[in-house]
matplotlib code that plots the C-alpha trace (Angstrom):
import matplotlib.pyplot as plt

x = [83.2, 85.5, 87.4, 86.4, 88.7, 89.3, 93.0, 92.8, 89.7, 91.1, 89.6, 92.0, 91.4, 89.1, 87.0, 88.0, 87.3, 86.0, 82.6, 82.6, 83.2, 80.5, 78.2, 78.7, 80.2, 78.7, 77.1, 79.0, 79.0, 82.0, 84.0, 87.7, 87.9, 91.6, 91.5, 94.0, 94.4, 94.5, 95.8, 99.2, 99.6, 96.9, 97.1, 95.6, 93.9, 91.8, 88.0, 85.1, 82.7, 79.0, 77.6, 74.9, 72.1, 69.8, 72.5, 71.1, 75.1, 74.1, 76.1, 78.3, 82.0, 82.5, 86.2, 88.6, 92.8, 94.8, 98.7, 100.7, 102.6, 101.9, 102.2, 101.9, 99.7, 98.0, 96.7, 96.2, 96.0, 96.4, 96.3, 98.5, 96.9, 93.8, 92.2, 95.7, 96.3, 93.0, 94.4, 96.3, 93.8, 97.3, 96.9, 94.0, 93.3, 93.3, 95.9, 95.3, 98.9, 98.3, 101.7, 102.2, 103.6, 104.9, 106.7, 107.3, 105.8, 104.1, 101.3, 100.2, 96.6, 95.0, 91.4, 90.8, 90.7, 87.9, 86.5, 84.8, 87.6, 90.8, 94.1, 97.7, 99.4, 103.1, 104.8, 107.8, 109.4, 109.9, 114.0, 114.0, 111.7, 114.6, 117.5, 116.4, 116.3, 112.8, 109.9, 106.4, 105.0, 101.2, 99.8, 100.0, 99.1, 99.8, 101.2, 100.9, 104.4, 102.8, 104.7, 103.8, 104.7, 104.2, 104.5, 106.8, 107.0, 110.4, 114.0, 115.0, 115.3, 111.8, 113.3, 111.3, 112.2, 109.1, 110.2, 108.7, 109.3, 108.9, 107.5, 107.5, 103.6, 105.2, 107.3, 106.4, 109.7, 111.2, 113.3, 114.0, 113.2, 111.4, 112.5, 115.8, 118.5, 119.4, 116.1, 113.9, 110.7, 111.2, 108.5, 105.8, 102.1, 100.1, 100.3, 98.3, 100.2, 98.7, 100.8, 99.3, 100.2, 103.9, 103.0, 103.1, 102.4, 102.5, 101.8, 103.2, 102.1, 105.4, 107.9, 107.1, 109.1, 107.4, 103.5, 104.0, 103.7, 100.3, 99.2, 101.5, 100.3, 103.7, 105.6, 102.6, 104.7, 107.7, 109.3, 111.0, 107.9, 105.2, 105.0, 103.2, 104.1, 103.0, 106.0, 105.7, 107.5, 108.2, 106.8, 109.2, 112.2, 111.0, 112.2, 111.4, 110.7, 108.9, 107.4, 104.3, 104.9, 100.8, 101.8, 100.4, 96.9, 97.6, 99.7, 99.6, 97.9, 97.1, 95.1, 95.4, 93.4, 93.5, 90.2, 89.4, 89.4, 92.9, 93.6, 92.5, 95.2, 93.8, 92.7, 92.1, 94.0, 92.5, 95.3, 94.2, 95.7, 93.2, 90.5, 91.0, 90.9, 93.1, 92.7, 96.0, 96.0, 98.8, 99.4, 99.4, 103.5, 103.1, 104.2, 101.4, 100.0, 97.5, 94.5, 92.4, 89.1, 87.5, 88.1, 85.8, 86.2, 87.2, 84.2, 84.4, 83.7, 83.2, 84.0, 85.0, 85.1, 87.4, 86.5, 88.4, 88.9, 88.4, 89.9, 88.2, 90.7, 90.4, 91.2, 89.9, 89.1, 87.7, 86.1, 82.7, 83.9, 81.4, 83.8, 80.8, 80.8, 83.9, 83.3, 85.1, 85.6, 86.0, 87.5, 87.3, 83.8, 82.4, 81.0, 81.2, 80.7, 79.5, 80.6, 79.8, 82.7, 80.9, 83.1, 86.4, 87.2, 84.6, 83.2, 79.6, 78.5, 75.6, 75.0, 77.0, 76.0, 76.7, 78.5, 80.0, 82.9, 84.5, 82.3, 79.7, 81.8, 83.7, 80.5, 81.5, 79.4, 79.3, 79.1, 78.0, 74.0, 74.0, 76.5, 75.0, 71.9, 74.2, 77.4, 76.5, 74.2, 75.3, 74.7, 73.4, 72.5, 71.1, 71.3, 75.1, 76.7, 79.2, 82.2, 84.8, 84.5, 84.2, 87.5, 88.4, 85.3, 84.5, 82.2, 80.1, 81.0, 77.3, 78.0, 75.2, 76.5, 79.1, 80.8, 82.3, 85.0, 86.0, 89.9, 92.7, 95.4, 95.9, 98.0, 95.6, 92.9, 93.7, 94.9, 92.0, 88.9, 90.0, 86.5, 86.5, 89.3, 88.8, 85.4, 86.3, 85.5, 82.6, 81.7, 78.4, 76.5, 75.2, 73.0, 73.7, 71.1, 73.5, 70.8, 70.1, 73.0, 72.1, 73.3, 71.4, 72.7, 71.2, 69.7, 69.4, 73.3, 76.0, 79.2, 80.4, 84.0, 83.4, 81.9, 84.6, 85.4, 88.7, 88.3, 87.7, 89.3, 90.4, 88.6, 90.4, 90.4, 87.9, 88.2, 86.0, 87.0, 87.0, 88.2, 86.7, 87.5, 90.6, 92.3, 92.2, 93.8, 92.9, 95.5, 94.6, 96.5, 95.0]
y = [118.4, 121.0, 123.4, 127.2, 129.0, 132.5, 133.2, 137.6, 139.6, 140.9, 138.7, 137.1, 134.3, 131.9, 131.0, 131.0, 127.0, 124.3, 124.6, 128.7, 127.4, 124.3, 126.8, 129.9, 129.2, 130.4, 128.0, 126.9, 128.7, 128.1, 124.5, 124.4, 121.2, 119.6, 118.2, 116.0, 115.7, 111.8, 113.1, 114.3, 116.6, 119.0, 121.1, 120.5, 123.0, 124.5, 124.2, 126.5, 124.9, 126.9, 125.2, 127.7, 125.9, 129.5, 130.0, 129.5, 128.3, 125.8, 122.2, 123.4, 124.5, 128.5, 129.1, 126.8, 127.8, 126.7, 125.6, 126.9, 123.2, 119.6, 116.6, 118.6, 115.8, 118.1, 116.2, 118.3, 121.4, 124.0, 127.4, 130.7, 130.5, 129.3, 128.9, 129.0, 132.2, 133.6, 135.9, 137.5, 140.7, 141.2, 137.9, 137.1, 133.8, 135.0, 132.5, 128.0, 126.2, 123.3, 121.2, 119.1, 115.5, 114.8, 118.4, 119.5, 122.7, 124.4, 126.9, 130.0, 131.0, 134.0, 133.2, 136.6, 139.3, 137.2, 134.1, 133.2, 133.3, 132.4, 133.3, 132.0, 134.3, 132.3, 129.7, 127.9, 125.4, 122.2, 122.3, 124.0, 121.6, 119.1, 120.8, 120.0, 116.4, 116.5, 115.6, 114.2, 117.1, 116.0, 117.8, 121.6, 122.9, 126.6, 126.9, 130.1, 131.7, 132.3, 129.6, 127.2, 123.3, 120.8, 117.0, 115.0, 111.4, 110.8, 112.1, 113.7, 110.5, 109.9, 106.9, 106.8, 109.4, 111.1, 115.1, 118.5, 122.0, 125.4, 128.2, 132.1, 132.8, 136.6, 135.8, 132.3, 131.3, 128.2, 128.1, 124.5, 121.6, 121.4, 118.2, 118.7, 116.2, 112.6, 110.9, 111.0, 109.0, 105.8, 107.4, 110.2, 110.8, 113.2, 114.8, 116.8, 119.1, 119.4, 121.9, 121.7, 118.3, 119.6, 117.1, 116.2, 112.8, 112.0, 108.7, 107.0, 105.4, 104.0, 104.8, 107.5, 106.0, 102.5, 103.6, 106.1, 103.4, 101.7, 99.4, 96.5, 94.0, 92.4, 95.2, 95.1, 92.9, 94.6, 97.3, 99.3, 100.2, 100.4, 101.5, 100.6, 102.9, 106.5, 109.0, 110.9, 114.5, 116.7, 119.6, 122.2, 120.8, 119.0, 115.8, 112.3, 110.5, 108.0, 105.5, 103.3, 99.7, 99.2, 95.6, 94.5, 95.1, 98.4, 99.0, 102.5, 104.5, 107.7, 110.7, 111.6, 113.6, 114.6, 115.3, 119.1, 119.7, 121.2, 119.8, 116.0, 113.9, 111.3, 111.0, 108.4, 107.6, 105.1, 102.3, 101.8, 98.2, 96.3, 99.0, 99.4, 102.5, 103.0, 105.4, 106.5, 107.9, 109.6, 107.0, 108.3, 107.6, 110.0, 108.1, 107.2, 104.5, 103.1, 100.4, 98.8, 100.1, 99.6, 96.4, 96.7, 92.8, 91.8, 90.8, 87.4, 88.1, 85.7, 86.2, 83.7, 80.7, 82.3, 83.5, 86.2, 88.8, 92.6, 94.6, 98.4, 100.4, 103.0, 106.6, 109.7, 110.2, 112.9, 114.0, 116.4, 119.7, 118.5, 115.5, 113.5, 111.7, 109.9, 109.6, 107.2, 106.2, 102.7, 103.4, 99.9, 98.5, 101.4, 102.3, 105.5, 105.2, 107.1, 106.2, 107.5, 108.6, 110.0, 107.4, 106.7, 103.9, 102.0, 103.6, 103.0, 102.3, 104.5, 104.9, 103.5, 104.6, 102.6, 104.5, 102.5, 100.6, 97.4, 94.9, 97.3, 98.5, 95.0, 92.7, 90.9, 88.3, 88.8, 85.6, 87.3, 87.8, 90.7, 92.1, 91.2, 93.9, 96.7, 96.4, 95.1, 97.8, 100.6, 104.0, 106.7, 110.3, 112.6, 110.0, 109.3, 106.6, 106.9, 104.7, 104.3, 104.4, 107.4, 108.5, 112.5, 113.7, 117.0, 117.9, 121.2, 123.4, 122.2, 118.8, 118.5, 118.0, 115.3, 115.8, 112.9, 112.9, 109.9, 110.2, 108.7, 109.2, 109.2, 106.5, 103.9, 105.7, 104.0, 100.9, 100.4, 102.4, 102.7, 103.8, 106.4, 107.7, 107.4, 109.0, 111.5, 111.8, 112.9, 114.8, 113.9, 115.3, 113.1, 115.3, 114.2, 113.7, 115.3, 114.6, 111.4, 110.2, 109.2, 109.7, 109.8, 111.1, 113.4, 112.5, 116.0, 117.0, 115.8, 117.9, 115.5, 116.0, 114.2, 117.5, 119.6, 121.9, 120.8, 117.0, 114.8, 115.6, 113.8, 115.6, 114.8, 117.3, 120.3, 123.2, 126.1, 129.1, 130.1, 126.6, 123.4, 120.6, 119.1, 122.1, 124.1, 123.4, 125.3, 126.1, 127.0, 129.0, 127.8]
z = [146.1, 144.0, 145.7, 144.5, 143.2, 143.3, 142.4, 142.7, 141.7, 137.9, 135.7, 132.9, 130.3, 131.1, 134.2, 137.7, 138.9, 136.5, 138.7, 136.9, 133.7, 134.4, 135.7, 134.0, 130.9, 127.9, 125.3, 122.5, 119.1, 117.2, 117.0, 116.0, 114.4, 113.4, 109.7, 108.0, 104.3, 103.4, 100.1, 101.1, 98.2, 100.2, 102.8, 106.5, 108.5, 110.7, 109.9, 112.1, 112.7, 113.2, 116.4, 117.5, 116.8, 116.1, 113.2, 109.3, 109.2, 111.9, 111.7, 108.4, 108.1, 107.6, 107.2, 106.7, 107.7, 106.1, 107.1, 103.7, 103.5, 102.8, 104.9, 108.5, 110.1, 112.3, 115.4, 118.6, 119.8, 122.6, 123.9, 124.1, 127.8, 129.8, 132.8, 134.8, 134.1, 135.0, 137.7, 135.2, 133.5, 131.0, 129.3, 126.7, 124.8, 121.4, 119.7, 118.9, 119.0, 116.8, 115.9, 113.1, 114.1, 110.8, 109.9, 113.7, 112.6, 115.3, 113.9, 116.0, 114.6, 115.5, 116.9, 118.7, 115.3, 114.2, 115.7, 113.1, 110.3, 111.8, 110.4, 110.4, 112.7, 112.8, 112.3, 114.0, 111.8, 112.4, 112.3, 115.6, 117.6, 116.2, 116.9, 120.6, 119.8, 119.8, 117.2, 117.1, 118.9, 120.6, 123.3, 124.1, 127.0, 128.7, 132.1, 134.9, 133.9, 130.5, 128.7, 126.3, 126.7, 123.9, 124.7, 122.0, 120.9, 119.5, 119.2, 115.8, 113.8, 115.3, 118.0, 121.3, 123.7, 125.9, 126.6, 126.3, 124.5, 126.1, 123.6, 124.6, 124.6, 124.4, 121.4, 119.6, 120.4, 120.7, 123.9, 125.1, 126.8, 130.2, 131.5, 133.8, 135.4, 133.5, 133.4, 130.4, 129.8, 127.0, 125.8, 125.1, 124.3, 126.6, 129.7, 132.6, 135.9, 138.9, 140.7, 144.2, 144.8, 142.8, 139.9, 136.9, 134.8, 131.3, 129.0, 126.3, 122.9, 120.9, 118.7, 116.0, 113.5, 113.6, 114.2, 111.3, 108.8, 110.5, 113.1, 112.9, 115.8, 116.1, 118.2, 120.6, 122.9, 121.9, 124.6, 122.2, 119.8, 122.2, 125.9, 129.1, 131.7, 133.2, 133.8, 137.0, 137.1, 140.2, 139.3, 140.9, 139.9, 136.5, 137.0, 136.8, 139.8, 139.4, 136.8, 137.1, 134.6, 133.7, 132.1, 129.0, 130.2, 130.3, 126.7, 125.2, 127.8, 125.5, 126.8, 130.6, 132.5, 136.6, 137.8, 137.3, 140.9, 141.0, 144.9, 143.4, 143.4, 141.2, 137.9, 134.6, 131.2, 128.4, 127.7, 124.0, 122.6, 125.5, 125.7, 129.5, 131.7, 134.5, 137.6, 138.8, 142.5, 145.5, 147.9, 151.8, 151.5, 149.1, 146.1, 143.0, 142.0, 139.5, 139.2, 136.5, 137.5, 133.5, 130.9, 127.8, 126.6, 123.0, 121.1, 119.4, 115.9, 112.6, 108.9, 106.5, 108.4, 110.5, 114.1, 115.7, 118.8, 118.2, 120.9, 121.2, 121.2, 124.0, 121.6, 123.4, 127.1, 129.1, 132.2, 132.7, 134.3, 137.7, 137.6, 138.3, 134.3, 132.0, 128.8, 126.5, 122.7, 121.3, 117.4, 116.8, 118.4, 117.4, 120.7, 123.0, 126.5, 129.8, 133.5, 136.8, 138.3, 142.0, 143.5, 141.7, 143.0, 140.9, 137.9, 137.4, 133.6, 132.7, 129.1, 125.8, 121.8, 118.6, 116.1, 113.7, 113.8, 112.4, 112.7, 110.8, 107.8, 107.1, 108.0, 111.0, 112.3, 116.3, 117.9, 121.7, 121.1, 123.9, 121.5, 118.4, 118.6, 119.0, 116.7, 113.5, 111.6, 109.8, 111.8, 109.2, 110.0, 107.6, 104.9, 105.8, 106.3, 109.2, 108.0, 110.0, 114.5, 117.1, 118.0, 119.4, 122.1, 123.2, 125.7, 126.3, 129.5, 130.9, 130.4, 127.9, 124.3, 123.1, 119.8, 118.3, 115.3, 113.5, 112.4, 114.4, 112.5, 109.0, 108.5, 110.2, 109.3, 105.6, 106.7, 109.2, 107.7, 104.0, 103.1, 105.4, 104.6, 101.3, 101.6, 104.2, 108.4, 110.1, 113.3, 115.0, 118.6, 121.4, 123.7, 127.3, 130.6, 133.1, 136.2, 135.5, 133.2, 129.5, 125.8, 122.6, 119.2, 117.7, 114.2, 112.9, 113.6, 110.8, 109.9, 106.4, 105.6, 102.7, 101.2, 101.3, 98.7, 98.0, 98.4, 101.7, 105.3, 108.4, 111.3, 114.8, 117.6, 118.1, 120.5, 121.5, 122.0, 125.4, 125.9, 127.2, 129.7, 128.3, 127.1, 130.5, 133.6, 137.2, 140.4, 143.6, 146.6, 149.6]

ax = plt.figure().add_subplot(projection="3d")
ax.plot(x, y, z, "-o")
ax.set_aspect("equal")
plt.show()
């Protein structure tokens, strides 16, 4: 059972305990959705999506906002603040941080003036995120003191090197790193604090330099272009303590989430090469540790007289705000999948939804029949094709609507889904059973990036506006 949280009676941004924001949270309208450009001579930005399903506007872009530059490679994206600051009336989330990984720019945009039609408020250029050393920036999160921390991937010639970037919320300032004393992570990727248990941990995916240019299966097994571990920071003193070695099974562990309860000292994170998921726990000594509690096996697949394994590549994760479901994405199998998570220990598969994938765009043969039913068909909603796999997820406050986008990241978006890429991403909805557990997409909901205006986009991460279950993060006093 969550711990209720009421951190002082003013009211600031967001809700007071994921339970509020699970309960009392108000229906989704708006979707900020994170679009790429696979034609680098266009600019990426920030598309609104209409999600109110009373609007005439219902399931189509509105406003698109635009970066100013080429070549950005916009991926994720945070807040000014959230949830963590709720007992601070002062503070209001009115502004989406989304970095670029491939220009280090980090762009402010202001969501408050009008929700509907966001606008560039700033932006910090890239030089300064590398005259810390630092590039690839990932994943933004807010913290209580009103800061902003970005995750980062590589050094400034783009080498491995895991670290993190403090912004002013006040000012949009760069002002340093986070990470104190000698110690820094081989690498970076995403990351997730859990203050009452004076925590942090973050994961890892490779070296930017070397995943840039595609998937290259060769520096799987090598320790300098891809990594294995979870980096474990003390809190209070930001420094690296410890690091848990997941092996090969466990090889690029990407997104990372605690459980929202913020006393939980546990959580999971999707290692993507071997499609597995992990549950990483505090020992009673106090130290962590971490088990494989989910392995999604390689389907044996056929083409051309040649048979072959397809691993699913674990992409997105996340967990219901009840922290009773975990939802995963397969980008390769095409699948996406829904566990019960009531006892941690042993997640429970409930439901799983075909959307895609390899073996349906290139015409594998499956060679498992149990498999054979539900991988090898085209998906098509409203007359669309979906080319490509389900990749970024985002989940209503309620728990009762999955959206599902289908770009990765541009550069193995072409090498892997040419068509799609070619052709431009989509973003579908599953509509979730949250008693009973259950998925089923929805035929009548399709947002085709194909169709934009100004050619075909990439769409990765979405966000709502008053924030969602894996941009917000809850503390507690007791």
């Amino acid at each position: 059972m969550q711990s209720i949280l009421v951190r002082g009676a003013r009211k600031g941004p967001g809700y007071a305990s994921p339970l509020d924001a699970f309960n009392n949270g108000p229906r989704e309208e708006l979707l900020y959705v994170v679009c790429v450009r696979p034609n680098k001579n266009k600019q990426d930005y920030l598309a609104t999506v209409d999600v109110d399903s009373k609007s005439p506007t219902y399931g189509q872009v509105i406003h698109r906002t635009y970066t100013g530059v080429t070549e950005d490679e916009l991926h994720h994206s945070g807040w000014n603040v959230c949830s963590s600051c709720h007992d601070n009336a002062a503070l209001k989330r009115d502004l989406l941080i989304m970095p670029g990984l491939h220009s280090c720019n980090v762009y402010a945009v202001d969501v408050g003036t009008d929700p509907r039609k966001p606008r560039l408020h700033k932006v910090i250029d890239g030089s300064k995120m590398r005259s810390f050393n630092c590039s690839f920036p990932h994943t933004t999160h807010c913290l209580a003191t009103g800061e902003i921390m970005i995750s980062t991937m590589g050094d400034e010639n783009e080498n491995g090197k895991g670290d993190f970037v403090l912004i002013d919320s006040k000012t949009l300032e760069l002002t340093g790193t986070w990470t104190k004393g000698k110690n820094l992570a081989k690498f970076g990727y995403d990351f997730w604090y859990q203050p009452y248990h004076d925590v942090m941990i973050s994961s890892e995916w490779g070296t930017p330099k070397y995943f840039k240019s595609g998937f290259h299966a060769e520096d799987i097994s090598n320790p300098e272009r891809y990594g294995t571990k979870l980096n474990v920071y003390k809190w209070s003193t930001r420094e690296l303590q410890q690091v848990i070695d997941l092996g090969s099974e466990g090889c690029a562990p990407l997104e990372i989430r605690f459980l929202h309860d913020p006393k939980s000292a546990q959580g999971f994170v999707g290692c993507a090469v071997q499609a597995n998921v992990y549950r990483f726990y505090k020992t009673a000594e106090g130290t962590w540790k971490a088990d494989k509690v989910i392995d999604i096996p390689a389907k044996k697949v056929f083409k051309d007289g040649v048979e072959s394994e397809l691993n699913g590549l674990i992409s997105d994760i996340l967990l219901s705000l009840d922290d009773k479901y975990l939802y995963f994405s397969c980008w390769l199998h095409g699948d996406v999948y829904q566990y019960d998570i009531s006892n941690p220990e042993h997640p429970k598969l409930i439901s799983r939804v075909h959307l895609g994938g390899k073996v349906a765009s290139e015409g594998l043969k499956i060679l498992d029949k149990e498999e054979l039913k539900n991988s090898e068909k085209p998906i098509t909603v409203k007359g669309k094709i979906l080319q490509g796999g389900p990749q970024m997820l985002q989940l209503s406050l309620d728990g009762k609507r999955l959206y599902v986008s289908s770009s990765l990241y541009s550069p193995w978006d072409k090498q892997v889904y040419p068509k799609m890429a070619e052709e431009g991403g989509w973003l579908v909805k599953l509509d979730v059973d949250t008693v009973n557990g259950g998925m089923k997409l929805d035929p009548d909901f399709l947002v085709d990036f194909g169709a934009e205006p100004d050619g075909p986009a990439l769409p990765h991460e979405m966000r709502y506006p008053g924030g969602d279950c894996t941009s917000d993060i809850w503390l507690t006093d007791d």
